[in-house]
DRENVOTOR-24555 format. One record per residue (C-alpha): residue number from 1; residue in three letters; x, y, z. Coordinates in pm, 1 decimal, decimal comma, m for minus. Example, Ala and Ser with C-alpha at 12.3 -4.5 7.8 and 13.67 -1.06 7.14 Angstrom:
# residues 2
ATOM; 1; ALA; 1230,0; m450,0; 780,0
ATOM; 2; SER; 1367,0; m106,0; 714,0
# end
This chain:
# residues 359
ATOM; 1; UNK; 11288,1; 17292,6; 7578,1
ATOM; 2; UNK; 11301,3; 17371,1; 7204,7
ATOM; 3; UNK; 11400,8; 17717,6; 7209,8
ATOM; 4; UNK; 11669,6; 17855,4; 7470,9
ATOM; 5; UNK; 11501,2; 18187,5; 7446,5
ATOM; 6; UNK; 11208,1; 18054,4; 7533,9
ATOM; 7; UNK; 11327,8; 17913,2; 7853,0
ATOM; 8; UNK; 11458,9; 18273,7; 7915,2
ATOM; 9; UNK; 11190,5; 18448,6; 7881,5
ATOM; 10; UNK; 10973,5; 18214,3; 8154,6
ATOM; 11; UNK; 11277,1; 18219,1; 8385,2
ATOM; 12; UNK; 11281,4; 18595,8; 8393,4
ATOM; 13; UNK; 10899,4; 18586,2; 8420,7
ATOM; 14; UNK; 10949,2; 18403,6; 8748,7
ATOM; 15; UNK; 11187,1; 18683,5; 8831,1
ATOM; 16; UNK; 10944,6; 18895,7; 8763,8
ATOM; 17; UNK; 10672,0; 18698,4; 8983,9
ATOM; 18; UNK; 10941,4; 18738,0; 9289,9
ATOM; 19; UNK; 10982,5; 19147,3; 9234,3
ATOM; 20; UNK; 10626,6; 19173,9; 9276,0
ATOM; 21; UNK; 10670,9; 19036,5; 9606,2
ATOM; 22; UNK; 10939,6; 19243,8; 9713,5
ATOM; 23; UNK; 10843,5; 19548,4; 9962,5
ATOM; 24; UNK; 11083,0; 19759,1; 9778,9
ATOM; 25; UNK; 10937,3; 19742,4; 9460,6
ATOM; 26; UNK; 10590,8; 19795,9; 9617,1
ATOM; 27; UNK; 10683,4; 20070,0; 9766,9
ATOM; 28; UNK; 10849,0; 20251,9; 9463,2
ATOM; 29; UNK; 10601,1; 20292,8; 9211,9
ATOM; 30; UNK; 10782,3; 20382,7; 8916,1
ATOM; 31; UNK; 10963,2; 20090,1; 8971,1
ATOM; 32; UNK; 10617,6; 19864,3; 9026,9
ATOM; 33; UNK; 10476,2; 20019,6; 8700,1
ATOM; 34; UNK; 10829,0; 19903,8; 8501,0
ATOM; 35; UNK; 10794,3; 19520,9; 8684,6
ATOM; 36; UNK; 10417,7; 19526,3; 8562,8
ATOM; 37; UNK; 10442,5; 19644,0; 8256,6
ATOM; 38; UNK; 10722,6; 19396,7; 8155,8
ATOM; 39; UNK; 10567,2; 19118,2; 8394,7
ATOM; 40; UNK; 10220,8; 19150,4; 8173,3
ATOM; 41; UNK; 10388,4; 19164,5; 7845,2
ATOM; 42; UNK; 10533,3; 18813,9; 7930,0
ATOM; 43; UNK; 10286,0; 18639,5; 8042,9
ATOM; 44; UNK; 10099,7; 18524,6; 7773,3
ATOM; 45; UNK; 10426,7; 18381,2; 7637,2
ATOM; 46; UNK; 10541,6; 18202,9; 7977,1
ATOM; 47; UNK; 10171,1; 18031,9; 8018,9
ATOM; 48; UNK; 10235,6; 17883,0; 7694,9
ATOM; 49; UNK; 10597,3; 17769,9; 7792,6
ATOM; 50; UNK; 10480,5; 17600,9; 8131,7
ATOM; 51; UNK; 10199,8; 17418,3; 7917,5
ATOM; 52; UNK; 10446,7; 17298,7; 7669,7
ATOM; 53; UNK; 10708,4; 17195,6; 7974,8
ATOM; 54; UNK; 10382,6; 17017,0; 8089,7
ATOM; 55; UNK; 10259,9; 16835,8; 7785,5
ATOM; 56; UNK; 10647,8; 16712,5; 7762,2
ATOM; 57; UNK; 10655,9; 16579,5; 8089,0
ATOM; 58; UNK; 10256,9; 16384,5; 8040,1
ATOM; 59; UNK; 10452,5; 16239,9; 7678,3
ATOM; 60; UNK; 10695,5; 16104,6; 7890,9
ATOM; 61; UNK; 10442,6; 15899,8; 8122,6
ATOM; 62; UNK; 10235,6; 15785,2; 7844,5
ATOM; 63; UNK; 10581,8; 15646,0; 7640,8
ATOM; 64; UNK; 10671,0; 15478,5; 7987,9
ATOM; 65; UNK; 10317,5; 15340,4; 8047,6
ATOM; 66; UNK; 10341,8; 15245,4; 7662,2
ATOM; 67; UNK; 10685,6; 15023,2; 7680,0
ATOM; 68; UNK; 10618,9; 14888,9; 8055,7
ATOM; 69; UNK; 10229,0; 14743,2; 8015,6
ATOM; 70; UNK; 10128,9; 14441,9; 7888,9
ATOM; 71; UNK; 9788,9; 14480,0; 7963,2
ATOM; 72; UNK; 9576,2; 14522,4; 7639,8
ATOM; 73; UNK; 9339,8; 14765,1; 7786,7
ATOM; 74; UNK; 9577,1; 14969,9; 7914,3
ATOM; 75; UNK; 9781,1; 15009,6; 7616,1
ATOM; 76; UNK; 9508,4; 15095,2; 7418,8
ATOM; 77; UNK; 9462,6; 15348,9; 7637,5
ATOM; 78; UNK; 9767,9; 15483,7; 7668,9
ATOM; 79; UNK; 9802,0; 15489,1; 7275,3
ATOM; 80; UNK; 9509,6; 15723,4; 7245,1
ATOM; 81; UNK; 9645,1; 15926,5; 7562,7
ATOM; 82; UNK; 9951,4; 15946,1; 7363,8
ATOM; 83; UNK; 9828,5; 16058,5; 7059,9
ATOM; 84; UNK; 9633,4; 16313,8; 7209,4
ATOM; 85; UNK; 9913,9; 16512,5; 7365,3
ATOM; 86; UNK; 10143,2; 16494,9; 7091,1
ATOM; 87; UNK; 9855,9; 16669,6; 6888,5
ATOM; 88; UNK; 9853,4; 16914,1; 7173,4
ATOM; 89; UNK; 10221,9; 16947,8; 7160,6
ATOM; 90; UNK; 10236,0; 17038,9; 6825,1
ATOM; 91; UNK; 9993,4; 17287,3; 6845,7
ATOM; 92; UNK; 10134,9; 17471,6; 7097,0
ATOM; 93; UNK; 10492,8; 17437,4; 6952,7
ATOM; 94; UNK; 10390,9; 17582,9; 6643,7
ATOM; 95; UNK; 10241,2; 17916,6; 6804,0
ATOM; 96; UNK; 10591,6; 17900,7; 7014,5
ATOM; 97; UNK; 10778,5; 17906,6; 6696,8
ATOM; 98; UNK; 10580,6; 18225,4; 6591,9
ATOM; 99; UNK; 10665,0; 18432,1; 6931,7
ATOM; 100; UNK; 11041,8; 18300,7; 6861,3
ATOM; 101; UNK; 11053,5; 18418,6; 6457,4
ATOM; 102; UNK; 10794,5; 18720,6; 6560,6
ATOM; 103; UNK; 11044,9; 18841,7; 6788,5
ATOM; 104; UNK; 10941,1; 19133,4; 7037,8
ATOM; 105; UNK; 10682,1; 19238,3; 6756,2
ATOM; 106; UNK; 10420,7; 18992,2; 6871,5
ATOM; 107; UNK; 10388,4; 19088,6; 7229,9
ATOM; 108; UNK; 10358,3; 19470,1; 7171,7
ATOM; 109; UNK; 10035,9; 19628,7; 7094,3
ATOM; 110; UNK; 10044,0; 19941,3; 7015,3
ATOM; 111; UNK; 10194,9; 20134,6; 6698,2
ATOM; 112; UNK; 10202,6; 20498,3; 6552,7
ATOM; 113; UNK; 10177,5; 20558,7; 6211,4
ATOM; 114; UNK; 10276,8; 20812,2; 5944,2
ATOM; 115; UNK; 10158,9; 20881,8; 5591,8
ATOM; 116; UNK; 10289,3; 21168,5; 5427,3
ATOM; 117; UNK; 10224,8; 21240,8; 5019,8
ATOM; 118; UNK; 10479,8; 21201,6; 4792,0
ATOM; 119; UNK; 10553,3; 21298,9; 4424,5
ATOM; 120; UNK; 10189,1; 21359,6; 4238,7
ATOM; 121; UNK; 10074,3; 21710,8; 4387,3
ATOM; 122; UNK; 9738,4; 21700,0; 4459,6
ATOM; 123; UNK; 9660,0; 21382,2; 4374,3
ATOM; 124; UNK; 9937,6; 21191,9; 4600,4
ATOM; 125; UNK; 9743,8; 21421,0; 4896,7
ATOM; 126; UNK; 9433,0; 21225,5; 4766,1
ATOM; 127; UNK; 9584,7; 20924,8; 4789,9
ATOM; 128; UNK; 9760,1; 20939,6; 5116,4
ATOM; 129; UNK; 9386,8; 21001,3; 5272,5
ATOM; 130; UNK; 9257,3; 20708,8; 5088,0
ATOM; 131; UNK; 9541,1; 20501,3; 5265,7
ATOM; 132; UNK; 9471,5; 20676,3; 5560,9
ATOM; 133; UNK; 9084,3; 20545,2; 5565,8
ATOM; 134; UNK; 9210,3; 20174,2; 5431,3
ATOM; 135; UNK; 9397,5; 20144,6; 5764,0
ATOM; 136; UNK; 9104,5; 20317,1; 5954,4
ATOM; 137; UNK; 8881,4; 20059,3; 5861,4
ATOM; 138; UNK; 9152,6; 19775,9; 5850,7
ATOM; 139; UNK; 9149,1; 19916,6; 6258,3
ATOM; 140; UNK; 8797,3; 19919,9; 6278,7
ATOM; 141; UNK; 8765,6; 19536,6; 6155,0
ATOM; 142; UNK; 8984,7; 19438,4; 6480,2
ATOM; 143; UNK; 8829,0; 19639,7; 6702,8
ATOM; 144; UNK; 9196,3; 19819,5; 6789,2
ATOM; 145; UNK; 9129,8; 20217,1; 6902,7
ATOM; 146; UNK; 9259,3; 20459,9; 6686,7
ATOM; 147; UNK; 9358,1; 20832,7; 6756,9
ATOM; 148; UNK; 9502,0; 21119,5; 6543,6
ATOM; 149; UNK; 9787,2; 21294,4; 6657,6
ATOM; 150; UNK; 9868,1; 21537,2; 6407,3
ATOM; 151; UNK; 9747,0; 21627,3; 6084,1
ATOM; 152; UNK; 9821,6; 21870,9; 5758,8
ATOM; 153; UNK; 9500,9; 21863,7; 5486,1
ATOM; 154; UNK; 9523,9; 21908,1; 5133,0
ATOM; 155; UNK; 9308,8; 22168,1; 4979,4
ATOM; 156; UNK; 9188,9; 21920,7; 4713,8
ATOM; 157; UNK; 9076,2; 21676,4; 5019,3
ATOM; 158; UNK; 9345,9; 21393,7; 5130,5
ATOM; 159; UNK; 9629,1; 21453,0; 5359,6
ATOM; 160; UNK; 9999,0; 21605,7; 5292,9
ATOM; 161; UNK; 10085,2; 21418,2; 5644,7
ATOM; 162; UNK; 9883,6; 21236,6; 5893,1
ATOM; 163; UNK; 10011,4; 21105,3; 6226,7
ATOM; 164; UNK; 9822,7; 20823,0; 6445,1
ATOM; 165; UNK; 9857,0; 20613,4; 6670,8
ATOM; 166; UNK; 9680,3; 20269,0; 6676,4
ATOM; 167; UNK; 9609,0; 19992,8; 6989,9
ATOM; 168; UNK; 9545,4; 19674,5; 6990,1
ATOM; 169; UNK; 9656,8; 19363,2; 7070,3
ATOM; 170; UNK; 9878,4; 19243,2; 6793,1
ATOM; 171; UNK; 9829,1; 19557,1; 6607,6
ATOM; 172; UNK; 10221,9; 19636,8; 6591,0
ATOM; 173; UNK; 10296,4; 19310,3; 6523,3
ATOM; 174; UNK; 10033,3; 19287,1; 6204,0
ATOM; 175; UNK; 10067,8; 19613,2; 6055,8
ATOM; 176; UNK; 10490,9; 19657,5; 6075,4
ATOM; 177; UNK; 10560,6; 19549,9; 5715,5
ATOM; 178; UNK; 10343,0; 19834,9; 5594,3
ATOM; 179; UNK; 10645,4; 20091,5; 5616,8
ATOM; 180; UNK; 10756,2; 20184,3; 5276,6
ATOM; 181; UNK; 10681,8; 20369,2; 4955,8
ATOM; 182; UNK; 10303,6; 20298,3; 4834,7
ATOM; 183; UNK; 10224,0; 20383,3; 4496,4
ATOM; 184; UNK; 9899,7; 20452,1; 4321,1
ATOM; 185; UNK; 9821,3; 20446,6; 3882,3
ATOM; 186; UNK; 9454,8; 20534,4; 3811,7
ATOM; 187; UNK; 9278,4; 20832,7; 3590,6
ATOM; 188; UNK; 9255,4; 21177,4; 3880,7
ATOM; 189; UNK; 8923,6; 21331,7; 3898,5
ATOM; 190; UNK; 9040,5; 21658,9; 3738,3
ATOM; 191; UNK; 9193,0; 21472,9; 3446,3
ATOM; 192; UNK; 8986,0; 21508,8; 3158,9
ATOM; 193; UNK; 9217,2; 21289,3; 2853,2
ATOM; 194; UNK; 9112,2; 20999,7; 3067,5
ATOM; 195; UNK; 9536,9; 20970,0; 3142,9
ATOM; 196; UNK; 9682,4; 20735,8; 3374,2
ATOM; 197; UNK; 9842,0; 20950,4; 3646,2
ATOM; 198; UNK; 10141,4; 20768,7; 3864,2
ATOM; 199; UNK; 10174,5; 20926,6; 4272,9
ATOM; 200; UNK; 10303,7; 20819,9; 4566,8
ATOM; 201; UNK; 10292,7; 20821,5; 4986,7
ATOM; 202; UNK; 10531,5; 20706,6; 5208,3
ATOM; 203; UNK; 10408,5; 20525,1; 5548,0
ATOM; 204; UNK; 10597,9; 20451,9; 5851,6
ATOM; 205; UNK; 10493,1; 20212,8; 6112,6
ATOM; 206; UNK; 10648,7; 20315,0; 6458,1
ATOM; 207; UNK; 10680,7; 20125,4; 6760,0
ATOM; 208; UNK; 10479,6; 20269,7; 7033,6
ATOM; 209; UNK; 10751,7; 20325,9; 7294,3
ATOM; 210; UNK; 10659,3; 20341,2; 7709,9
ATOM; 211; UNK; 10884,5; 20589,6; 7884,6
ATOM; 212; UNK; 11040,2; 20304,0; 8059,2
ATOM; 213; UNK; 11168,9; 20175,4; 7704,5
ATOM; 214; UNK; 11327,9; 20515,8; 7580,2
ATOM; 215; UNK; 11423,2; 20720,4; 7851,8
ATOM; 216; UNK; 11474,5; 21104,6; 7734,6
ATOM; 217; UNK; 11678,1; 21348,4; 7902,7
ATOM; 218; UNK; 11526,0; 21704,0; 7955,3
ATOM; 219; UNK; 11860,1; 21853,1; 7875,7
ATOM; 220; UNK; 11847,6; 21639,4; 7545,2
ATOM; 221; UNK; 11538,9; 21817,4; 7410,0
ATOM; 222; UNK; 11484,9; 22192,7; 7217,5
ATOM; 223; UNK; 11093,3; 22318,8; 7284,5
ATOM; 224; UNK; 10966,8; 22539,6; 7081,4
ATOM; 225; UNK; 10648,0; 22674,9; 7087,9
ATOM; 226; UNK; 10433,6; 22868,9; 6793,2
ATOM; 227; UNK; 10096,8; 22954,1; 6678,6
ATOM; 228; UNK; 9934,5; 22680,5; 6463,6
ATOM; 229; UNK; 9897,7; 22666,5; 6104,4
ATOM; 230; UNK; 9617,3; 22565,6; 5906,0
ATOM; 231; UNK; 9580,1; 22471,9; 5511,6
ATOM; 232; UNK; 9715,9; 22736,2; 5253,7
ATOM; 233; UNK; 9907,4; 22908,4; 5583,4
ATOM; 234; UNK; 9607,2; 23072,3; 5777,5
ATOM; 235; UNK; 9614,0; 23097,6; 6117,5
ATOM; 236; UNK; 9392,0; 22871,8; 6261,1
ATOM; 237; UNK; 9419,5; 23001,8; 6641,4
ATOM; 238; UNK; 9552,5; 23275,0; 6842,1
ATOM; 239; UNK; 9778,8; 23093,1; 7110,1
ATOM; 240; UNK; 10115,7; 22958,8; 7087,0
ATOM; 241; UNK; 9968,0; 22623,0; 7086,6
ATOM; 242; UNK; 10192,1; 22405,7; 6840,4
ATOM; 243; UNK; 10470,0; 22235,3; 6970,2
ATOM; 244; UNK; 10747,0; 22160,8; 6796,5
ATOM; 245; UNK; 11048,7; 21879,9; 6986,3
ATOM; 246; UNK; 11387,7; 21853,8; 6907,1
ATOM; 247; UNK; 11582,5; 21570,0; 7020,0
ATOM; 248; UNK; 11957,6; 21682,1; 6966,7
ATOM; 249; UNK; 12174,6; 21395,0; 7052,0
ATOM; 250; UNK; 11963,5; 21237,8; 6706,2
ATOM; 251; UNK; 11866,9; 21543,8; 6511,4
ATOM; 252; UNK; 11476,6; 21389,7; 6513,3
ATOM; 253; UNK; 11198,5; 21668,7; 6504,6
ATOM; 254; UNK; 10864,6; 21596,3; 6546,9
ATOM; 255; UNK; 10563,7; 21904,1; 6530,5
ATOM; 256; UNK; 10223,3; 21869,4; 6665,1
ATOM; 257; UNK; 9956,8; 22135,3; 6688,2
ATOM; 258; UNK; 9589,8; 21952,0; 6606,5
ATOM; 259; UNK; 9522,4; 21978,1; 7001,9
ATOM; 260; UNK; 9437,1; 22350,7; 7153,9
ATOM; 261; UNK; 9615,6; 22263,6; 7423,0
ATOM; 262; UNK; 9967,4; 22306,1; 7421,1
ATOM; 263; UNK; 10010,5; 22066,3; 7695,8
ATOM; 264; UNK; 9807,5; 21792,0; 7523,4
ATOM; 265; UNK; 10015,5; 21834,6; 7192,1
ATOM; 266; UNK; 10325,2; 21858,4; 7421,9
ATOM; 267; UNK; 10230,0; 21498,8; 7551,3
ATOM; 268; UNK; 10159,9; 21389,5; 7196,9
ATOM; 269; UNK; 10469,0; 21515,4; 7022,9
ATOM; 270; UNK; 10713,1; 21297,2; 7305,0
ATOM; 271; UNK; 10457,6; 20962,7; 7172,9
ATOM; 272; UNK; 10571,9; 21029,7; 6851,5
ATOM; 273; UNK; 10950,4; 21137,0; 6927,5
ATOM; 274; UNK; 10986,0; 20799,0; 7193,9
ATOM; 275; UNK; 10860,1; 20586,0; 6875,0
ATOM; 276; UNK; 11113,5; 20769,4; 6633,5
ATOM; 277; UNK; 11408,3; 20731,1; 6825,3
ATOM; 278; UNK; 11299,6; 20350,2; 6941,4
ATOM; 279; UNK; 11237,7; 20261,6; 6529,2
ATOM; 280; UNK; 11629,7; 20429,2; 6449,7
ATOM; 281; UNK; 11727,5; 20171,6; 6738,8
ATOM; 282; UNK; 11546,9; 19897,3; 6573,0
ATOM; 283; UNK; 11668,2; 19997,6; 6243,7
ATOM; 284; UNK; 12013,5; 19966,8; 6356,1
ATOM; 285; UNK; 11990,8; 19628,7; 6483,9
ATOM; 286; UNK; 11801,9; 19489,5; 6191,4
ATOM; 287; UNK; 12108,1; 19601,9; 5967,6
ATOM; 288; UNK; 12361,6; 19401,9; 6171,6
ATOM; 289; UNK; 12154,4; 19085,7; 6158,4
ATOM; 290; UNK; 12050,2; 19161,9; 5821,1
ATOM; 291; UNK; 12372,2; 18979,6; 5697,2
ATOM; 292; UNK; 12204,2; 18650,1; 5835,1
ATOM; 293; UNK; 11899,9; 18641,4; 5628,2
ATOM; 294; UNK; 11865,3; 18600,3; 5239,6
ATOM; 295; UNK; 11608,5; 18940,0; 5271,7
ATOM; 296; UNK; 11449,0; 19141,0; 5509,5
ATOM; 297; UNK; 11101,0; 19235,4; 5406,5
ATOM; 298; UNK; 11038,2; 19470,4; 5728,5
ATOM; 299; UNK; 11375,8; 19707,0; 5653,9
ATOM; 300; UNK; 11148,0; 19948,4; 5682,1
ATOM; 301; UNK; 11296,8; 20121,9; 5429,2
ATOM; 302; UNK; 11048,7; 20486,8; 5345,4
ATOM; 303; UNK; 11222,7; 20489,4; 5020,8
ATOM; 304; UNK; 11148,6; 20140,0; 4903,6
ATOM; 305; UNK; 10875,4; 20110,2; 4724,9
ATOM; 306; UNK; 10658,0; 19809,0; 4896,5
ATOM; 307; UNK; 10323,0; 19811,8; 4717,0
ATOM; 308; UNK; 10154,7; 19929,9; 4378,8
ATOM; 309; UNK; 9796,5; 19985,3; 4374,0
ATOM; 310; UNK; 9681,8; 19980,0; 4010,2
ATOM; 311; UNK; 9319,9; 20118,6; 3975,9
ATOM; 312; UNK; 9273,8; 20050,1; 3579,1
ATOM; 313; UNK; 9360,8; 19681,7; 3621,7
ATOM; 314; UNK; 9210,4; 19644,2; 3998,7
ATOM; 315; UNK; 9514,1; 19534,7; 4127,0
ATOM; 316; UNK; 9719,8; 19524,5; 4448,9
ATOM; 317; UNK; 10069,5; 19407,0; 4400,4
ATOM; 318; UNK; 10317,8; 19387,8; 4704,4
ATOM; 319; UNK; 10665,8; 19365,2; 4536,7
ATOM; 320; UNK; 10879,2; 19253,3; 4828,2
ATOM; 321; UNK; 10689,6; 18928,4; 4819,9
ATOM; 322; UNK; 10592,6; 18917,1; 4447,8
ATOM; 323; UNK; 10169,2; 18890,5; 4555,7
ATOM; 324; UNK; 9928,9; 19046,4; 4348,0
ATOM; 325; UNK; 9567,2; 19054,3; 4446,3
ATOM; 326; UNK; 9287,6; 19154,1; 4220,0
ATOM; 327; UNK; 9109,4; 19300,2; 4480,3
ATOM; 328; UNK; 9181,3; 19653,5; 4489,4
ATOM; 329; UNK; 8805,3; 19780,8; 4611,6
ATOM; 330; UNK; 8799,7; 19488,5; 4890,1
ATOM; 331; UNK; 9191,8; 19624,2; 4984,9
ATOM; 332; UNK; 9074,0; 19978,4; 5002,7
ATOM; 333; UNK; 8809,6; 19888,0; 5252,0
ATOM; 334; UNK; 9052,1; 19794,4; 5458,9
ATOM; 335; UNK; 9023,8; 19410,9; 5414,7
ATOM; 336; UNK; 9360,8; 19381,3; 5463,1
ATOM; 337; UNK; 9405,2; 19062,4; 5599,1
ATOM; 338; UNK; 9505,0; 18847,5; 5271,8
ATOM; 339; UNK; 9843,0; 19078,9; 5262,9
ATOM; 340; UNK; 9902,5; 19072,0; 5621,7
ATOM; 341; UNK; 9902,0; 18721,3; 5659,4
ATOM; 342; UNK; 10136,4; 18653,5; 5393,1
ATOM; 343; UNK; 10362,0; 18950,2; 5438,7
ATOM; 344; UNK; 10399,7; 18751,6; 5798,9
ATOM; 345; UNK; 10413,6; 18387,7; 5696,3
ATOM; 346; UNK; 10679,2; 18485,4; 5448,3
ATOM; 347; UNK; 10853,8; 18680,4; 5703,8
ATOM; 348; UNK; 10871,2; 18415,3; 5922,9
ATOM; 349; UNK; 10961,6; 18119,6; 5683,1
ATOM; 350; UNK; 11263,8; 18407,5; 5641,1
ATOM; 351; UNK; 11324,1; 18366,2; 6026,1
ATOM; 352; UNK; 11320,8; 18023,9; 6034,2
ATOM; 353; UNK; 11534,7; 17936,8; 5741,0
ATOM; 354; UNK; 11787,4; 18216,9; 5781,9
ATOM; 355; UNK; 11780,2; 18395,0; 6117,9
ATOM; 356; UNK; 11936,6; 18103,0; 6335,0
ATOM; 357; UNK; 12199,2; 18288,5; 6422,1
ATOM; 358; UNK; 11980,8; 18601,9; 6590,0
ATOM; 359; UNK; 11687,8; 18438,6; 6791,7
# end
C-alpha cells in the first residue's frame, strides 16, 4: 500500500465492522451511535482502499500472465488487460492522495460559519451581508442545507454578525480556506464625491463538531439567560429567551437569541461552542506542524487578510495564493468554484511537497 495511513484507516474500519457485531455495543446505544458515526465516515475511504488493494493484486496476474505466455493471442490480451488496470490504478491513487493531503477535512460535512463587520461602519455591515448571500448561493449551487443560528442586523441593511451553519457533503472540506479578513474598495451608496471607500469582515469557518468529538462537562459551562435584543437595543420579546454559554476551562462565549425558544437557542449556542473549542484544537495542531510546510494557507488566521474584492476594477484577488479573477459579479453570485478549487489544489501541492512528516 502507498500510504501507511491509508492502510490504517481500512484496518480500523474492519474494527469497526466487528463492533457492530458485538452484543455490547448493540445494546448500548450511545456507544452504537459513536461506532456508526465513525464506521460511516470511513467508509467511503476504505471502499476505495480495498479497490486499490484489488487492482494491485489483478496488476500482478496480468505482469505474470505477461512474462510466462508465449502465446500471441494471449499476450495481446493480457497487454490490453494490463493497460487497463494501471489506468484504473492511477485513477484511484490520485483521489487516495487527496483523502491523504485533505486530511480529516474531506470526510466531514458539515461546517458553521461566522461573518462579523469590521472597520467601515455602515458600510462593512453592508458588506458582511453581501458575503453572507455569496456563500448562500455558493450553498445553494451544491445543493448543501443551510440554517441561521444567530444573527445581529445593521440598520443600513447587512449584518454586524451572522452565524450559520452549512451541510453537505464536502462542504467543510471546500469552504475551510475562507477564514480570514475579507476586504471590500468600491464607491457606498450614501457617498456622493463618487470616493472609493475601503471596509472589512472577518469570516470564520468552524468545524461542525458531534458531541462524541468534544465532550463538554456541565460543571465546565456558565448559563446565562436574558431577554433578547434587537437592532438599535429594542426589546424584541418579553421572555428571557437569549442564551448566552460560557465555557470556562477556555474563556469561549458564544450568545444566541434568534430562536423564541430558549431551549432551541440553548441547543444552538452548544453547535456553535463544540465547533469553537474543536477549531482552537485544530488551531493548535496546525501550529506544531506548521514548521513542516513552506506556508499554511488554512491558518485560519481572522486577522489575516485573505481576499480583496475591488468593485471599481471588478476584481477578486486572493492574496495567500497570489489569484486574481476579474469576475467580481460572477464571485458575488456565489460562483465560487474557480477560488475553491485552487485555494485546494494549492493547498495540497503544499501537502505533498512539504507535509511528509505529518500525514
Amino acid at each position: 500500500m502507498m500510504f501507511p495511513t491509508l492502510q490504517q484507516k481500512l484496518n480500523r474500519f474492519l474494527e469497526l465492522e466487528q463492533e457492530l457485531q458485538d452484543p455490547e455495543v448493540l445494546s448500548n446505544s450511545a456507544k452504537f451511535v459513536e461506532v456508526q458515526r465513525e464506521y460511516g465516515g470511513l467508509r467511503k475511504v476504505a471502499e476505495a482502499i480495498r479497490r486499490f488493494n484489488a487492482l494491485q493484486d489483478d496488476i500482478a496476474v496480468a505482469e505474470e500472465m505477461l512474462e510466462t505466455e508465449s502465446d500471441p493471442a494471449s499476450r495481446a490480451y493480457a497487454k490490453e488487460e494490463l493497460k487497463s488496470l494501471e489506468i484504473q490504478r492511477d485513477e484511484l491513487q490520485a483521489e487516495l492522495e487527496e483523502v491523504v493531503t485533505a486530511g480529516d477535512s474531506i470526510t466531514r460535512g458539515g461546517l458553521i460559519m461566522e461573518i462579523r463587520a469590521g472597520t467601515g461602519g455602515d458600510e462593512a455591515a453592508l458588506f458582511a451581508g453581501d458575503l453572507f448571500n455569496m456563500y448562500m448561493h455558493f450553498v445553494e449551487n451544491r445543493g448543501w442545507k443551510m440554517e441561521v443560528m444567530e444573527s445581529h442586523e445593521s440598520e443600513m441593511g447587512g449584518f454586524k454578525e451572522i452565524v450559520f451553519s452549512v451541510t453537505g457533503e464536502r462542504a467543510f472540506h471546500e469552504l475551510q480556506f475562507e477564514s480570514g479578513g475579507h476586504r471590500v474598495q468600491r464607491v457606498p451608496e450614501t457617498e456622493t464625491q463618487g470616493r472609493i471607500h475601503t471596509s472589512a469582515a472577518t469570516v470564520a469557518v468552524l468545524p461542525e463538531a458531534s458531541e462524541v468529538e468534544i465532550d463538554i462537562n456541565d460543571e465546565d459551562l456558565q448559563i446565562d439567560t436574558m431577554r433578547a435584543g434587537g437592532p438599535g437595543g429594542q426589546k424584541v420579546n418579553k421572555t428571557e429567551s437569549a442564551v448566552r454559554i460560557t465555557h470556562i476551562p477556555t474563556g469561549i462565549v458564544v450568545k444566541c437569541q434568534d430562536e423564541k425558544s430558549q431551549h432551541k437557542n440553548k441547543a444552538k449556542a452548544m453547535r456553535v461552542l463544540r465547533g469553537r473549542i474543536l477549531e482552537a484544537e485544530q488551531m493548535r495542531v496546525a501550529e506544531e506542524r506548521a514548521e513542516h510546510r513552506r506556508t499554511l494557507v488554512g491558518s485560519g488566521d481572522r486577522s489575516e487578510r485573505i481576499r480583496t474584492y475591488n468593485f471599481p476594477q471588478g476584481r477578486v484577488t486572493d492574496h495567500r495564493i497570489g489569484l486574481t479573477l476579474y469576475k467580481i459579479d460572477q464571485i458575488m453570485a456565489g460562483n465560487l468554484d474557480e477560488l475553491v478549487t485552487a485555494l485546494l489544489d494549492f493547498d495540497r501541492q503544499e501537502r505533498l511537497t512539504g507535509g511528509a512528516n505529518s500525514n
